[in-house]
C-alpha positions as CSV (number, residue, x, y, z in Angstrom):
1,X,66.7,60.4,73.5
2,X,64.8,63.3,75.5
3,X,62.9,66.1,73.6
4,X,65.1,69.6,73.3
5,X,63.6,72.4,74.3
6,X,64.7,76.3,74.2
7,X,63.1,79.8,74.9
8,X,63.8,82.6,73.4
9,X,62.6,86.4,74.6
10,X,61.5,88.6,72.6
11,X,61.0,92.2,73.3
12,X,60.7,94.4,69.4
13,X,60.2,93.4,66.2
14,X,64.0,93.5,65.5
15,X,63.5,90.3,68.1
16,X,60.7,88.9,66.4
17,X,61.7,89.2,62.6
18,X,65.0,87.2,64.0
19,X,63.0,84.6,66.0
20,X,60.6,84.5,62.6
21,X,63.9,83.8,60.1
22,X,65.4,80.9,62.4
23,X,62.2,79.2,62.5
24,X,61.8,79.9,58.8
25,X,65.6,78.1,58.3
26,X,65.0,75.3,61.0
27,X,62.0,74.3,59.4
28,X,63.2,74.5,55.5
29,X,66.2,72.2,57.1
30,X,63.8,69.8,58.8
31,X,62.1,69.0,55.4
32,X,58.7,70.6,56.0
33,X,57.2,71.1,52.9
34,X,56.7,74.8,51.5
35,X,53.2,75.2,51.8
36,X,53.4,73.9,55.7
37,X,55.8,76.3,56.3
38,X,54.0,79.5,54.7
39,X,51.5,78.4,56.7
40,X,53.3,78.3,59.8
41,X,55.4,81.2,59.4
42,X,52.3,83.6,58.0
43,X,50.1,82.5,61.2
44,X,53.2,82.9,63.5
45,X,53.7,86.5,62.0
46,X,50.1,87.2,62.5
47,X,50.7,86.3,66.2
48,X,54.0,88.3,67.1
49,X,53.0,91.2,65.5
50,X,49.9,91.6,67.5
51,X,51.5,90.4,70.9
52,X,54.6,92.7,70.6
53,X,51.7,96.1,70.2
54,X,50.5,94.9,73.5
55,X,54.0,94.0,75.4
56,X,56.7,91.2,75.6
57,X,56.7,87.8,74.6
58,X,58.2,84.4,75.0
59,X,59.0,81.9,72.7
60,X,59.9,78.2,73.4
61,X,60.8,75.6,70.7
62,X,60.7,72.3,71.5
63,X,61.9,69.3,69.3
64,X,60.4,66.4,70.3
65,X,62.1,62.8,69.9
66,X,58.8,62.0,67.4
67,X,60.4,64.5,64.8
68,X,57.8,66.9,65.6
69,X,58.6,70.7,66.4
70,X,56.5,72.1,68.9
71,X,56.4,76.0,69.3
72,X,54.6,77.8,72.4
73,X,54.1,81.7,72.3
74,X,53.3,83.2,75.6
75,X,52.0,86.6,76.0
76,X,48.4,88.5,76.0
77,X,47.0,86.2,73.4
78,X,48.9,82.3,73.9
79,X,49.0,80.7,70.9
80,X,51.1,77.1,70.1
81,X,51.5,75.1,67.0
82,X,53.1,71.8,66.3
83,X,54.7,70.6,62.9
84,X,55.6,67.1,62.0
85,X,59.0,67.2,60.3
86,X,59.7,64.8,57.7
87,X,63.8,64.7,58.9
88,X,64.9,65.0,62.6
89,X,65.0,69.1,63.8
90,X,68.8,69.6,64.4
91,X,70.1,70.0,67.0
92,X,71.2,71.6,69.3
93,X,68.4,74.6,68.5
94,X,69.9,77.7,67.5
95,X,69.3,80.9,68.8
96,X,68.5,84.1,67.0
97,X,71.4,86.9,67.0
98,X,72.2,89.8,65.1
99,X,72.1,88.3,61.1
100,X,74.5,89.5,58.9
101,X,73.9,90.8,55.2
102,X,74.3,87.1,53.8
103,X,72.3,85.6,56.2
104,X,69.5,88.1,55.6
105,X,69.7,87.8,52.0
106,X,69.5,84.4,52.4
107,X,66.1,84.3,54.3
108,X,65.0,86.8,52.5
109,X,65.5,84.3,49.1
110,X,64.2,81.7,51.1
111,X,61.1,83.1,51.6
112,X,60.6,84.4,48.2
113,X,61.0,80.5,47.2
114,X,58.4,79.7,49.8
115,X,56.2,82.5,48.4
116,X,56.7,81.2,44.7
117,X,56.0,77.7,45.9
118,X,52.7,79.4,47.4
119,X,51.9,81.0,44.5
120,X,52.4,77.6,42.4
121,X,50.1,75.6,44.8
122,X,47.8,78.8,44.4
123,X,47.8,78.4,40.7
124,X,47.8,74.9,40.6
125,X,44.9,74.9,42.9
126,X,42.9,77.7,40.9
127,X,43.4,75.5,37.4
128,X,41.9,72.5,39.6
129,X,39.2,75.0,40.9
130,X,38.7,76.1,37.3
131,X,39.0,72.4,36.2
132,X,36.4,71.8,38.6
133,X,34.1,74.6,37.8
134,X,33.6,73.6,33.9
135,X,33.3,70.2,34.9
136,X,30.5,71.6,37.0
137,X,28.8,73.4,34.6
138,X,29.4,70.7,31.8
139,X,27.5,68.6,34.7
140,X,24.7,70.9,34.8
141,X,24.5,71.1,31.5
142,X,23.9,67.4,31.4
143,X,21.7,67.4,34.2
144,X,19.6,70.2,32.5
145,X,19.7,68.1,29.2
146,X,18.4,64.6,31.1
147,X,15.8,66.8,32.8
148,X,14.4,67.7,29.3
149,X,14.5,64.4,28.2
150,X,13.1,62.9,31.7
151,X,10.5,65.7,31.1
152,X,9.9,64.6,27.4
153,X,10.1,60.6,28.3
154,X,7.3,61.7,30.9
155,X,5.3,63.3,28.3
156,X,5.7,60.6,25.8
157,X,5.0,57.8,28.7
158,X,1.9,59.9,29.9
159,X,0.7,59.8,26.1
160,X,1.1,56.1,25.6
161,X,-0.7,55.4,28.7
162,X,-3.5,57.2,27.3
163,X,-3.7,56.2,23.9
164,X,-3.5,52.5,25.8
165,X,-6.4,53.6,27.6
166,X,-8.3,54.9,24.7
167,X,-7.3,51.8,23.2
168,X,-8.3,49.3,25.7
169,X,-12.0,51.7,26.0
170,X,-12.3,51.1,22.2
171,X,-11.5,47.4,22.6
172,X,-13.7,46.7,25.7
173,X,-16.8,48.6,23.7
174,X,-15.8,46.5,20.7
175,X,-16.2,43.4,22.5
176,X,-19.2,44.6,24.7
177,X,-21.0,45.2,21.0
178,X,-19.7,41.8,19.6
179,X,-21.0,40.3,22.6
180,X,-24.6,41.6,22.7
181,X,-24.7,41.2,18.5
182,X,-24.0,37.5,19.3
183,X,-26.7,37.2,22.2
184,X,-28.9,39.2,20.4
185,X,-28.7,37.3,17.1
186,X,-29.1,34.1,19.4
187,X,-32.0,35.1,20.8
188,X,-33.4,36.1,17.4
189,X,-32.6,33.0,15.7
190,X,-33.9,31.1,18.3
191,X,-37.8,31.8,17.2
192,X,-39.3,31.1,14.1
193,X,-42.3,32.8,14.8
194,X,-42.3,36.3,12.8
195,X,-44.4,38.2,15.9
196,X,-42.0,36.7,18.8
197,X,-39.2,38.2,17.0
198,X,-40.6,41.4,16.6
199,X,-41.5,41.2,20.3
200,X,-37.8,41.0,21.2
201,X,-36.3,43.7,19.1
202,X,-37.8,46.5,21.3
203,X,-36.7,44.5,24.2
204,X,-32.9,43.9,23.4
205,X,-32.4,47.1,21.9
206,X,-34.4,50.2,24.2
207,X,-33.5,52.0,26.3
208,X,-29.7,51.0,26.1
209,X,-29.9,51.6,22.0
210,X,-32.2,53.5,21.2
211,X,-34.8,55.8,23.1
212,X,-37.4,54.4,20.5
213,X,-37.9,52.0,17.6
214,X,-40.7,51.3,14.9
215,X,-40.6,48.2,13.0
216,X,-42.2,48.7,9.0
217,X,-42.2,45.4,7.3
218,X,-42.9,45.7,3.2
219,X,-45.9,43.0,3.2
220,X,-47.4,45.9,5.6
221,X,-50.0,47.7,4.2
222,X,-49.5,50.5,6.7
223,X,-46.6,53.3,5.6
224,X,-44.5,54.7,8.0
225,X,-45.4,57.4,10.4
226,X,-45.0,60.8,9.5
227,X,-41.6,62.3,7.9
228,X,-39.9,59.0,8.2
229,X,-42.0,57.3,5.8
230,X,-39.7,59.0,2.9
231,X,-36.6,57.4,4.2
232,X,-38.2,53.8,5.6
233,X,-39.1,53.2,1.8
234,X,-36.1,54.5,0.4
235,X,-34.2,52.5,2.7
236,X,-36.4,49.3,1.8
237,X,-35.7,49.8,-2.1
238,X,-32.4,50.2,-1.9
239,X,-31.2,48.1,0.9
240,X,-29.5,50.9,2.6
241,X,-29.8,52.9,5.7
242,X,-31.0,56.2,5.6
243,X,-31.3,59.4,8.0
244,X,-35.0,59.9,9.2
245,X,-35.3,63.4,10.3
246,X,-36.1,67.4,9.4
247,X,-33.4,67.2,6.6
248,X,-33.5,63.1,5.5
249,X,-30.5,61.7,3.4
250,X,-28.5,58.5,2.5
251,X,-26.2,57.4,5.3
252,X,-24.0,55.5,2.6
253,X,-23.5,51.5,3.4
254,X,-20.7,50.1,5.7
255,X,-18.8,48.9,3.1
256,X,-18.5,52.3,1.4
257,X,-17.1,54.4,4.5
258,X,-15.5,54.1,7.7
259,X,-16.9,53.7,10.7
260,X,-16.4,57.0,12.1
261,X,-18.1,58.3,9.3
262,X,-21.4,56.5,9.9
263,X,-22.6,57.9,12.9
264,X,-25.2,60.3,12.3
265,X,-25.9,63.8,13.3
266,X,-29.4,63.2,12.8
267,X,-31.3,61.2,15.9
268,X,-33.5,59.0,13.8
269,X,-32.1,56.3,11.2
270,X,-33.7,53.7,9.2
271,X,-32.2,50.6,9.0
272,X,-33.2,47.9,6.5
273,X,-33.6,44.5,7.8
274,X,-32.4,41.8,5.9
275,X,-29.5,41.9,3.2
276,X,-30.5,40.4,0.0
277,X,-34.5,40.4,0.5
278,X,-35.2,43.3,2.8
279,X,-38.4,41.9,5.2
280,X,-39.0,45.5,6.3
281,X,-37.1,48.8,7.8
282,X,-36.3,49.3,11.6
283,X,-36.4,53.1,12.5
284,X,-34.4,53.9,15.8
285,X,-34.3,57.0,17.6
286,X,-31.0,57.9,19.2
287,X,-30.7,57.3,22.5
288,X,-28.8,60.7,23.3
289,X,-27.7,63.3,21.3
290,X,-26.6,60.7,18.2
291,X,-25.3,57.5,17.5
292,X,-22.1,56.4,18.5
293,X,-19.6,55.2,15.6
294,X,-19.5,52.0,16.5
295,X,-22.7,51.5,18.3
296,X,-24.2,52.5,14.5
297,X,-22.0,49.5,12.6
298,X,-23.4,47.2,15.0
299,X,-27.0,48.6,14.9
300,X,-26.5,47.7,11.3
301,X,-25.4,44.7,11.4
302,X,-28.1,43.9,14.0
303,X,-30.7,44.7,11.4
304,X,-29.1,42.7,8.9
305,X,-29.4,39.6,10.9
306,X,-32.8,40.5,12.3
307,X,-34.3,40.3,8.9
308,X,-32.5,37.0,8.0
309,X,-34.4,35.8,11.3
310,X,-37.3,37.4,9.7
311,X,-37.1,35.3,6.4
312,X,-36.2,31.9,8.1
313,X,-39.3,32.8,10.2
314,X,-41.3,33.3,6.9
315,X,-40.3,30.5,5.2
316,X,-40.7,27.8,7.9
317,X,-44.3,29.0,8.3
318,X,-44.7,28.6,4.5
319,X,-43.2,25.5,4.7
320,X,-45.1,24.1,8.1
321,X,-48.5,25.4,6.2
322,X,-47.2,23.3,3.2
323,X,-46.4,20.0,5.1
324,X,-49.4,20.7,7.8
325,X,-52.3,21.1,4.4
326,X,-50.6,18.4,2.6
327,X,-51.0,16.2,5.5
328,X,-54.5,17.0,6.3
329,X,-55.5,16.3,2.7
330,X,-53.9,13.0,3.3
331,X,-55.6,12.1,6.4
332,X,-58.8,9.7,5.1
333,X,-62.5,10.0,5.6
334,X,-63.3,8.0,8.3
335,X,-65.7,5.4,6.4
336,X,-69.4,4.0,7.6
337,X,-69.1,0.8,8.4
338,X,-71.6,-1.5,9.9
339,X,-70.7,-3.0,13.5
340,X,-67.9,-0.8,13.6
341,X,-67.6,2.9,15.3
342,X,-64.9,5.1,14.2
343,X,-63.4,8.7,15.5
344,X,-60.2,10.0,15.0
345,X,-58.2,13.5,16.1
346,X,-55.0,14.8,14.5
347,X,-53.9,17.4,16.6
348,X,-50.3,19.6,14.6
349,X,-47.4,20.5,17.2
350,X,-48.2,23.7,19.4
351,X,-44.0,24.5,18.6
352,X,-41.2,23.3,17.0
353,X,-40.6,21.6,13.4
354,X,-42.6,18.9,14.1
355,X,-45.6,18.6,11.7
356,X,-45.6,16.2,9.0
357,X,-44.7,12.4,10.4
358,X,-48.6,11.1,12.3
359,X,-51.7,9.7,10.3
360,X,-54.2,7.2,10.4
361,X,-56.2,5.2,8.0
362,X,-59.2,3.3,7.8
363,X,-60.7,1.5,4.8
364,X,-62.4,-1.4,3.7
365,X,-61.0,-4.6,2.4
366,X,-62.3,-6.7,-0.9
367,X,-63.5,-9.4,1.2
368,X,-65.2,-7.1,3.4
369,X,-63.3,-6.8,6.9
370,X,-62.1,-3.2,7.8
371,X,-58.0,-2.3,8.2
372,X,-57.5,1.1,11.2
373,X,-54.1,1.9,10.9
374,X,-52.2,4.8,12.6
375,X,-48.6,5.5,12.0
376,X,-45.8,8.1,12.4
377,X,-42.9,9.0,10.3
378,X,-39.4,9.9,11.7
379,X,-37.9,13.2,10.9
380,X,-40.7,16.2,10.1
381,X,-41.8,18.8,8.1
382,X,-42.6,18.3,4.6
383,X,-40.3,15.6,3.7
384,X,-42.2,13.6,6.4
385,X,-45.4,14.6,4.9
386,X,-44.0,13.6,1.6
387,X,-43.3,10.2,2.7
388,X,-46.1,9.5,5.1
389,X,-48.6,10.1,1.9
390,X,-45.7,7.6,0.3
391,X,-46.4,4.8,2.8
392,X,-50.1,5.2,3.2
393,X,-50.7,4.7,-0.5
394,X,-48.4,1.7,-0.4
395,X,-50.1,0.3,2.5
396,X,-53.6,0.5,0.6
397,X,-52.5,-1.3,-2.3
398,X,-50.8,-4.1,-0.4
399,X,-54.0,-4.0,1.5
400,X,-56.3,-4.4,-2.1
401,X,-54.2,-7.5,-2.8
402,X,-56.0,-9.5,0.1
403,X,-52.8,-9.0,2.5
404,X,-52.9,-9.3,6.1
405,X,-51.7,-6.7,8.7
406,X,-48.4,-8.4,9.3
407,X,-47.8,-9.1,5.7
408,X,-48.6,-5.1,5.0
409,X,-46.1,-4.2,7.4
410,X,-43.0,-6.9,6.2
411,X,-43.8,-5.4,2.4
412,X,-43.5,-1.8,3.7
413,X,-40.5,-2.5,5.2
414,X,-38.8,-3.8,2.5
415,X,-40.0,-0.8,0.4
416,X,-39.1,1.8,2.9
417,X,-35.4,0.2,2.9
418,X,-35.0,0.1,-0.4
419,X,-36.4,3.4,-1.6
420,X,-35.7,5.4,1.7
421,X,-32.7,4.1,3.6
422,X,-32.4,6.9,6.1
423,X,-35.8,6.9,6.7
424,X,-38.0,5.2,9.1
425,X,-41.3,4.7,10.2
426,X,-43.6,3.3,13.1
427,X,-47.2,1.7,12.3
428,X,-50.1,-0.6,14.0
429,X,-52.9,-2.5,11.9
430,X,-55.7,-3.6,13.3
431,X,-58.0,-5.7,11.2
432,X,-61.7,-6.0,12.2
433,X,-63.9,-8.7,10.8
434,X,-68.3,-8.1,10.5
435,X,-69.3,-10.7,12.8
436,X,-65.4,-12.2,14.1
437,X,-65.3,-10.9,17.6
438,X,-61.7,-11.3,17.6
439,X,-59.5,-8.4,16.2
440,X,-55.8,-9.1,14.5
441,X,-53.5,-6.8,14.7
442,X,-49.3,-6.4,14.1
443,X,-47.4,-3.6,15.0
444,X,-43.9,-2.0,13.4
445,X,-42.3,-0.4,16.6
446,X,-45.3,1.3,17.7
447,X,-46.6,2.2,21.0
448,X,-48.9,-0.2,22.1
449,X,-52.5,-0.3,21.3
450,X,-55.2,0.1,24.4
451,X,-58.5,-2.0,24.3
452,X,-61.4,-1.1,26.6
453,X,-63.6,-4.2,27.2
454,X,-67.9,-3.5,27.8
455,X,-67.1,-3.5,31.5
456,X,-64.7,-1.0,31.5
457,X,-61.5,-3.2,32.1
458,X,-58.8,-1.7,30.0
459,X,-55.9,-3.7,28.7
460,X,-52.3,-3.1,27.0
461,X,-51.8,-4.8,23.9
462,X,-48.0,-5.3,25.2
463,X,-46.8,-8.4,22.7
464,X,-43.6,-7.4,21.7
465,X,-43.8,-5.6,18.3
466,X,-41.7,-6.0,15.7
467,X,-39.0,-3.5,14.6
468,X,-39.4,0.1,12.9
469,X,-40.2,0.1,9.1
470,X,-36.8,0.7,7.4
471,X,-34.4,-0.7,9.7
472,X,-31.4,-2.1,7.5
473,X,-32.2,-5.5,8.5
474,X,-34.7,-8.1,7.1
475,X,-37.5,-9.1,9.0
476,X,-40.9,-10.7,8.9
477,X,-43.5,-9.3,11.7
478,X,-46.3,-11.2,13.3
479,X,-49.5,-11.5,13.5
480,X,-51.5,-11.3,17.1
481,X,-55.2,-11.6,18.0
482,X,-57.0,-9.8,20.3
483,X,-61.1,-10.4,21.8
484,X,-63.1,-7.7,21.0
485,X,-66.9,-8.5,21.8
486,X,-69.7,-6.1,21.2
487,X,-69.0,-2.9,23.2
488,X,-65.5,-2.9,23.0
489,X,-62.8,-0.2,21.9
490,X,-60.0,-0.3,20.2
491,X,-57.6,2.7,20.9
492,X,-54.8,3.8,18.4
493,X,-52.7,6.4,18.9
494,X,-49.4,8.5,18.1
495,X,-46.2,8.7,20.3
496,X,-47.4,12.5,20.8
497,X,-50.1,11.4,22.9
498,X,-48.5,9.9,25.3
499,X,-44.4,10.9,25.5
500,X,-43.5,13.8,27.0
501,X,-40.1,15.5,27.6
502,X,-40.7,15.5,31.7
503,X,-41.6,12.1,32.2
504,X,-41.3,8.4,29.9
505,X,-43.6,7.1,27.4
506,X,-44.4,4.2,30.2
507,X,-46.5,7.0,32.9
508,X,-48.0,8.3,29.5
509,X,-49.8,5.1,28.3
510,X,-50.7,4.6,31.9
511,X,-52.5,7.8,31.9
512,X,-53.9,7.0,28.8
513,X,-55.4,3.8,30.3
514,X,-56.2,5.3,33.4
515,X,-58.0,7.9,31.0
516,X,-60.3,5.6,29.1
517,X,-61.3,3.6,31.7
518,X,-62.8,6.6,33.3
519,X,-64.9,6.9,30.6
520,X,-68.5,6.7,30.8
521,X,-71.6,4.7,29.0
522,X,-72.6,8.2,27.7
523,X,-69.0,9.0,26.5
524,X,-68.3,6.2,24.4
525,X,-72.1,6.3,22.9
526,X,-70.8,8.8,20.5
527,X,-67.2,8.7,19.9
528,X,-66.3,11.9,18.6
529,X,-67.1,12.6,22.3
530,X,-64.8,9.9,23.7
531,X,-62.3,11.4,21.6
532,X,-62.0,14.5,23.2
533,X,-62.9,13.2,26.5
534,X,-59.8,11.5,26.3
535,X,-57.3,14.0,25.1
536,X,-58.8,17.0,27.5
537,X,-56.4,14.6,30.4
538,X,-53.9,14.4,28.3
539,X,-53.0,17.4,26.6
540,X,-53.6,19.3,30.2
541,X,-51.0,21.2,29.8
542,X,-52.5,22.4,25.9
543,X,-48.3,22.3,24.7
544,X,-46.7,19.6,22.8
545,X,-44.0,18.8,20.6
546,X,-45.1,16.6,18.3
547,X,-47.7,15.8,16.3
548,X,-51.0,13.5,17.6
549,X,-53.2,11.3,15.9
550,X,-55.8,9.4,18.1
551,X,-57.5,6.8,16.4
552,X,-61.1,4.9,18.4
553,X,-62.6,1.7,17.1
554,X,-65.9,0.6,18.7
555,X,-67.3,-2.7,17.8
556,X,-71.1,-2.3,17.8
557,X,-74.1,-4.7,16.6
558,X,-74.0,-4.7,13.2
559,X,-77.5,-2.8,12.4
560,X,-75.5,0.6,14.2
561,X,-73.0,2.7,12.1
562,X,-70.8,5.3,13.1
């Protein structure tokens, strides 16, 4: 099948409107759709009406075997179009002539339906456009709307991230305060000397705390300075801080308000220290323009434990002055006994709770031999005391019943079972006899005893000794025998003397040893002198734990006393 072509020539508008209706027929026959057509037709119009102003034109149809109807226009302005068809174009073309009335009436309607279907596409597409346009605006309505609440979840987000912020500030200065209130009440606790912990008050809390601070205990006889004194001894009467300042006045107690409404406008406030027994008042100046809410809680709390510190400091003195006088009274009056020189040193602990286990003892005997004993009681303070004065009685009555040293030491052992169980104790007896140059001697778990012969040799008295007093087991100790001629010392001594934290007991007694055998004729003429001669090398370092009790026996001729 070959394509169909004609060409028509047109030379009015009589020509064109013809040309213009068998196009408008042709295509309504081919099956092009109305809105196609008005399209075609309308721009076709448009095209011979401006080429016919200017001259004639040509027209040439051409149905092509692809169903398609091509149309060229020649003239001053060419112009071609091509429609597809939806049916075959018949053939063969027609040709325009003169139309009769039907025929014109007939394109006429036809165009009218083309219009009409024109105007219904219109309409249909205005109530899409219309459709379209609400849906629009409904959209920006909702668009407007999420914006708000975007703005508004924005607002609400930026708020929660600052109240977390605020938060997570209060909770990090909470636990900054918590913290230094625990280190601080550490390093309070850990004296219990009254002056060392009034030392470290200024140091933990200024400048950080407070730009100044004045400490007023009640034993004090001097009265606070200036205008505070009014509100350091109302706050010591009544146990409760108080505003120091041009206009003083009861800051109530923690329990009565919140914290906000403790921090003071005022830049002084008196704190009591303590809680049930006030020990005194601490005034602090503020370290800005006032004290911070929280800062003041903890201030408070600070003082409270500050003057618990205070009172455990207090009462442990009392109690070390208790146990330390009660165990001096205790210690014995070194007796004057022929043949036999005596010295002793009882030296308290420089720190610690350690006063109250070490004595020594010397007495005579009914049949007229003289016992030394030195001993130390485990545990301390006054309970030690107690029991140490316990022993050392007990000791002197076993001793006026004729016993020997290691009979002593099995009876105390049995007592100290009995009647303190938990309780145990370390001793050495020595017993000298006028004219016997032989000393015997047991010990109860006690460092060894040192003897320093007349030519200066010094020897350990290393037999094994027997077991601590009050070990829950029964046991007899022994007796041992040691030669003691004219000239000859007998040291005694406390674990104090020789143990030390740094180093064993062993490099102790060695020193010890080394000690007295560097000790001259003139030294050990008067023993009191050998006495301190020996501890000056030990006690170098002038701090010790533990108490010390030192304990020289010099056998002499019998005409010399000590």
């Amino acid at each position: 099948m070959t394509a169909t072509s004609d060409t028509w020539t047109l030379a009015c508008a009589a020509d064109a409107a013809r040309a213009r209706a068998v196009l408008a027929r042709l295509t309504a026959d081919a099956g092009v759709p109305a809105l196609d057509r008005a399209r075609f037709l309308s721009a076709l119009g448009a095209r011979l009406r401006r080429g016919l102003d200017t001259g004639q034109l040509e027209l040439t149809l051409t149905a092509r075997t692809d169903g398609g109807l091509h149309v060229l226009l020649r003239g001053p302005e060419p112009w071609q179009h091509t429609l597809l068809c939806p049916t075959p174009v018949p053939t063969p073309l027609p040709r325009p002539g003169e139309p009769d009335d039907a025929r014109l009436a007939e394109t006429l309607l036809r165009a009218d339906e083309d219009t009409a279907a024109v105007l219904s596409s219109l309409d249909e597409t205005e109530e899409l456009i219309r459709f379209h346009r609400e849906e629009l605006h409904q959209t920006n309505q909702g668009v407007l709307a999420l914006h708000a609440e975007l703005e508004a979840a924005a607002l609400a987000q930026r708020d929660l991230l600052d109240a977390e912020r605020n938060a997570r500030a209060e909770a990090e200065n909470a636990r900054r305060l918590l913290t230094f209130l625990a280190n601080a009440s550490a390093a309070l606790n850990a004296s219990l000397d009254q002056d060392d912990i009034l030392r470290r008050l200024p140091a933990l809390l200024v400048p950080e705390y407070a730009r100044h601070l004045d400490i007023w205990l009640v034993h004090d006889e001097r009265t606070p300075p200036g205008d505070r004194a009014a509100a350091a001894v109302t706050a010591a009467r009544t146990g409760r801080p108080q505003h120091a300042g041009p206009h003083p006045g009861e800051l109530p107690g923690v329990d009565d308000l919140p914290a906000s409404a403790l921090s003071p406008d005022r830049p002084l406030l008196c704190l009591p220290l303590g809680a049930r027994t006030v020990q005194g008042v601490l005034t602090l100046s503020a370290p800005g323009d006032r004290f911070d809410p929280d800062t003041t809680v903890m201030l408070l709390e600070l003082a409270r434990r500050a003057g618990i510190a205070l009172d455990n400091a207090r009462q442990y003195e009392q109690h070390q002055h208790v146990a330390e006088e009660l165990q001096r009274a205790q210690l014995t009056e070194l007796p004057a006994t022929p043949g036999l020189a005596l010295a002793a040193r009882y030296l308290p602990a420089t720190h610690g709770m350690n006063i109250g286990g070490d004595w020594y003892d010397a007495f005579p005997q009914p049949d007229g031999s003289v016992l030394a004993v030195i001993g130390d009681v485990t545990g301390h303070g006054l309970r030690a005391a107690v029991i140490m004065g316990q022993l050392r009685t007990a000791l002197r009555a076993y001793a006026v019943e004729g016993n020997g040293p290691a009979r002593i030491l099995t009876l105390l052992h049995r007592m100290l079972r009995h009647q303190q169980p938990e309780l145990y104790a370390t001793c050495a007896i020595a017993r000298f006899t006028p004219g016997d140059p032989e000393v015997v001697w047991a010990a109860a778990g006690h460092p060894p005893a040192l003897a320093r012969g007349p030519e200066s040799e010094v020897r350990v008295l290393d037999a094994k000794p027997g077991i601590m007093l009050g070990v829950p087991v029964p046991y007899e100790y022994e007796e041992h025998t040691v030669a003691l001629p004219v000239g000859s010392t007998l040291a005694l001594y406390t674990d104090g003397l020789v143990e030390r934290r740094s180093a064993g007991i062993d490099a102790g007694i060695d020193r010890l040893a080394q000690a007295m055998g560097a000790l001259g004729a003139p030294d050990l003429e008067d023993l009191d002198t050998a006495a301190d001669s020996l501890l000056k090398p030990m006690l170098h370092d002038s701090e010790h734990d533990d108490d010390i009790c030192l304990l020289l026996c010099r056998t002499t001729n019998r005409a010399t006393t000590s």
